[in-house]
N, C-alpha and C positions, 0 to 999 in steps of 0.2 A: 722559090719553092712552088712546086705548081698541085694545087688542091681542086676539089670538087666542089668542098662545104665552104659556105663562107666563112670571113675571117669574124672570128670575135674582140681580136685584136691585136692591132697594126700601129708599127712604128716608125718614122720614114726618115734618116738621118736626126736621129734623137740625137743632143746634145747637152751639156750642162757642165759650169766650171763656178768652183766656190773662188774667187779671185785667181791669182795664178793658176792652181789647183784645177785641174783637168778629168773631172770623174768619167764621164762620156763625152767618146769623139765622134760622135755619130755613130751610130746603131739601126740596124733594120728588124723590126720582128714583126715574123707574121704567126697568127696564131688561128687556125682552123675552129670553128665552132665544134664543143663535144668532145674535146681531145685537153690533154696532158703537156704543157709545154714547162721545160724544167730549167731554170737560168741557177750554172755552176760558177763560181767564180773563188777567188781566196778573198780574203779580207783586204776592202782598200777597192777590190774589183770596179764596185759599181752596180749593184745588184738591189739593193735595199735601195737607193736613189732612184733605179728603174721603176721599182714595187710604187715610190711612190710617186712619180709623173703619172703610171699610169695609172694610180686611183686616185688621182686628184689633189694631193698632198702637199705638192710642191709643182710650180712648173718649170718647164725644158727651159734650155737656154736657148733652142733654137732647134728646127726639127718641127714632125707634126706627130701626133697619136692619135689614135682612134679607140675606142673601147663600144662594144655593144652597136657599133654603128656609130656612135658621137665624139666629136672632138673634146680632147680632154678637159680644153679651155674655156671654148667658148661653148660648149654644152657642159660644163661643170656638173648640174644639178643630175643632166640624164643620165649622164656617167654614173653618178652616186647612186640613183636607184637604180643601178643595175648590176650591181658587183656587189661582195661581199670581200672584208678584208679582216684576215688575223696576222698577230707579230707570232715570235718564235715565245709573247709570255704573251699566256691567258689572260683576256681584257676582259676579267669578271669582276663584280664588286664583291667583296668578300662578305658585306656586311649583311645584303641580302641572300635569299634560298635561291638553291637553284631555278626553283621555279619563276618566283617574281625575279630572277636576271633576264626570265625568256619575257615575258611578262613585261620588261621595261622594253626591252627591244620592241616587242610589238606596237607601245607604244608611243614610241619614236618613229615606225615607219607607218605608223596613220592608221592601224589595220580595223580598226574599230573592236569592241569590245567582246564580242561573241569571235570573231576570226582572233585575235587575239588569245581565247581561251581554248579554241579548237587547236591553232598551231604551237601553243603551248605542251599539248597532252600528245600531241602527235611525235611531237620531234624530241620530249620525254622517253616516249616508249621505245620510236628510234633509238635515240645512244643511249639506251639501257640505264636511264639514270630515273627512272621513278620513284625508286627505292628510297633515292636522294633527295628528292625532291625539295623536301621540307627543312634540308638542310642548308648550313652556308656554305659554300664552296671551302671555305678555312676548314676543312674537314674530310675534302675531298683526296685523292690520289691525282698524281701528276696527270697521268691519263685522264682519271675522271672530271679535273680540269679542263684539260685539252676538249674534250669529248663535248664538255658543256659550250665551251668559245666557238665550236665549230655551229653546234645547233644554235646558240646566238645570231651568230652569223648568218643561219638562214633561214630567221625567223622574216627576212624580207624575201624569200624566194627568188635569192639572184643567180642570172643566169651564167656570170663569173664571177669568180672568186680566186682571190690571190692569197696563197699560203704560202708564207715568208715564216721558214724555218718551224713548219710544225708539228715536228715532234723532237724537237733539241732538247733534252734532257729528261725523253721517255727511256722506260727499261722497253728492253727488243719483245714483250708481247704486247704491251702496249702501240707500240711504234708499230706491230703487224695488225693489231686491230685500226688505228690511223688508216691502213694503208687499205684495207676492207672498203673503210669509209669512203675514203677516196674517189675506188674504184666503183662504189656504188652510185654517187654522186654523176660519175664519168658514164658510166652506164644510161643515167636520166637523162641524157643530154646535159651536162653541168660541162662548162671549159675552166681548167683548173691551171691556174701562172704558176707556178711551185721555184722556190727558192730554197733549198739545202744544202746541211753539210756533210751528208751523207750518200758518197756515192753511189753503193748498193739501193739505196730509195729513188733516185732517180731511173737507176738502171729497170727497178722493178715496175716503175709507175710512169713515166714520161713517153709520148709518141713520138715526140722531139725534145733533142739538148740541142742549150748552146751552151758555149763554153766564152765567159767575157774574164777577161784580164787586162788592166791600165786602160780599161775606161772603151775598148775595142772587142769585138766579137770576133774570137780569134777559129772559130769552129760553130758549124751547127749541122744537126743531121741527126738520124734515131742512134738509139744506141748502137745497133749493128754496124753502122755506117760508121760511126767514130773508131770505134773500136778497132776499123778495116783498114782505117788512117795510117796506124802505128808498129812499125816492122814485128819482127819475133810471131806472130802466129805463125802456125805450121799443123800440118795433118801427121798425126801418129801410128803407123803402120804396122801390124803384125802378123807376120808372112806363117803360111801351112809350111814350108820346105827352107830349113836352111843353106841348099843350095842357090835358092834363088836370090836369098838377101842382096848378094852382091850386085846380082843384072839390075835386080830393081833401085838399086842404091845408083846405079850409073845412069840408068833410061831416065831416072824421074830429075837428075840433079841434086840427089839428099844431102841435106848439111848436118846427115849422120846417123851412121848404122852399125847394128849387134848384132853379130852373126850369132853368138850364143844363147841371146832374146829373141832373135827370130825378129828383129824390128829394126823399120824404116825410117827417119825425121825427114819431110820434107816441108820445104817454105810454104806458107799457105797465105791468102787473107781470109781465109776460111767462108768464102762465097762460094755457091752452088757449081757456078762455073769451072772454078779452081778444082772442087772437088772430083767432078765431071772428068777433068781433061785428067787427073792421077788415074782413074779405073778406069779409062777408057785404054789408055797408055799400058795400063798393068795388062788389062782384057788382052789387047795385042800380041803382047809377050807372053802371054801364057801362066804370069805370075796368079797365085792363090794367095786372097786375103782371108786371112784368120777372124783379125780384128781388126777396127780404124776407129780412131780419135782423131777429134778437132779441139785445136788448143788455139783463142784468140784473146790476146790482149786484153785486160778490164779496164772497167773506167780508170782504176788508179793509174794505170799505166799512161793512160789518152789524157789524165789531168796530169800527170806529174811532167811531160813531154812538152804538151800548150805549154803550161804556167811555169815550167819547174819547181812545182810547192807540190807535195806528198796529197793533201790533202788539202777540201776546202776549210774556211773558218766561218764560224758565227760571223 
């Protein structure tokens, strides 16, 4: 992949096997600084194993990674101050308030006592939970969970952060407020690893997917680009004169036409090019478009193809 911005994190034939057991067979990922990199996978994949070589959690079986500039291994400690990491559950203590949870993070990453109470109240008023404050999270909503594990998370101000499944088992305005946050973060310059089981979240938030299955990266590319992988797109035509249906059904190659709709089906990958050379073709012949649609493949269709599994899993 060839970028401008440097990488916030690089993986160079990642490997790792629990005995016989084969989870990665070497993997490459590079990941742009400020950007959204989305790892899909089914259950079994290899996904949760990556999240954790690259923050430090376990290491490769063989291979190298980088995070922030440092090696996962033998810069361990740099690694850790420089990333933020949540699971797909909230790693809050229940017993304390919201607030003293931001409050212990703080002082865990050393911030001293007045920074400590400034990024407490800051990252409060951020995810909307001041309200809460003085409450224990056992009282919280799923979200308001979520929401509190995220500003934990970057009570250390890291400049990556790995989200391993985080919004599994929000309701969908929850999971659209997540994805605000997200993008706010990405906006700051924040580089965000994202691990989901929701294809629509990736599609909406990631710069780049890859796609890993049995331990190998079987795909990687933005969303457009996957998408363009997998037959069945096609441009949707619909003609001013039904005389013309037929010409334009034969000039363009359609794999099918309604002289009574007034409409064309022609193959597409649905790239500017493709689209170009139909109306440039039609312009020729003199055909008049009404309307045109572009119909391309989703993610389901790019993951069900890779993996042959519908969907991914926790």
């Amino acid at each position: 992949m060839t970028t401008t911005k440097p990488l916030a994190i690089e993986a160079r034939n990642l490997t790792k096997s629990y005995g016989d057991k084969v989870v990665l067979a070497g993997i490459d990922i590079a990941v742009p600084e400020g950007t959204v990199y989305s790892l899909l996978g089914p259950n079994g994949a290899g996904k949760t194993t990556t999240v954790q070589i690259l923050s430090t959690l376990i290491q490769a079986g063989g291979g190298e990674a980088f995070v922030g500039g440092h090696h996962v291994t033998r810069d361990a400690d740099e690694v850790r101050s420089a990333i933020g990491v949540t699971g797909q559950f909230a790693a809050v203590d229940t017993l304390l308030t919201g607030r003293e949870n931001l409050q212990l993070m703080g002082r865990l990453h050393h911030l001293g006592k007045q920074e400590t109470k400034r990024r407490t109240e800051e990252l409060l008023e951020r995810f909307d939970l001041v309200d809460a404050a003085k409450q224990t999270p056992a009282t919280y909503s799923g979200g308001m969970k979520r929401r509190l594990d995220i500003a934990m998370c970057l009570m250390g101000n890291p400049r990556i952060i790995f989200l391993d499944e985080p919004t599994t088992g929000l309701d969908p305005r929850s999971r659209r407020t997540m994805w605000a946050i997200i993008r706010e973060l990405v906006k700051g310059g924040t580089t965000i690893f994202l691990t989901t089981q929701y294809l629509e979240e990736a599609d909406e938030l990631a710069d780049r997917i890859a796609v890993l299955d049995g331990g190998k990266l079987v795909a990687e590319g933005t969303p457009e680009q996957l998408k363009r992988m997998i037959p069945g797109g096609h441009i949707s035509l619909r003609l001013h004169r039904a005389d013309q249906v037929e010409r334009a059904a034969q000039v363009l190659a359609a794999s099918g036409s309604d002289i009574d709709q007034l409409t064309v089906q022609v193959p597409s990958d649905g790239s500017v090019d493709s689209l170009r050379k139909v109306l440039d073709t039609l312009d020729r012949e003199g055909v008049e478009v009404e309307e045109l649609t572009i119909h391309t493949p989703d993610l389901d269709d790019v993951f069900l193809s890779l993996t042959g599994q519908t969907t991914t899993a926790a």
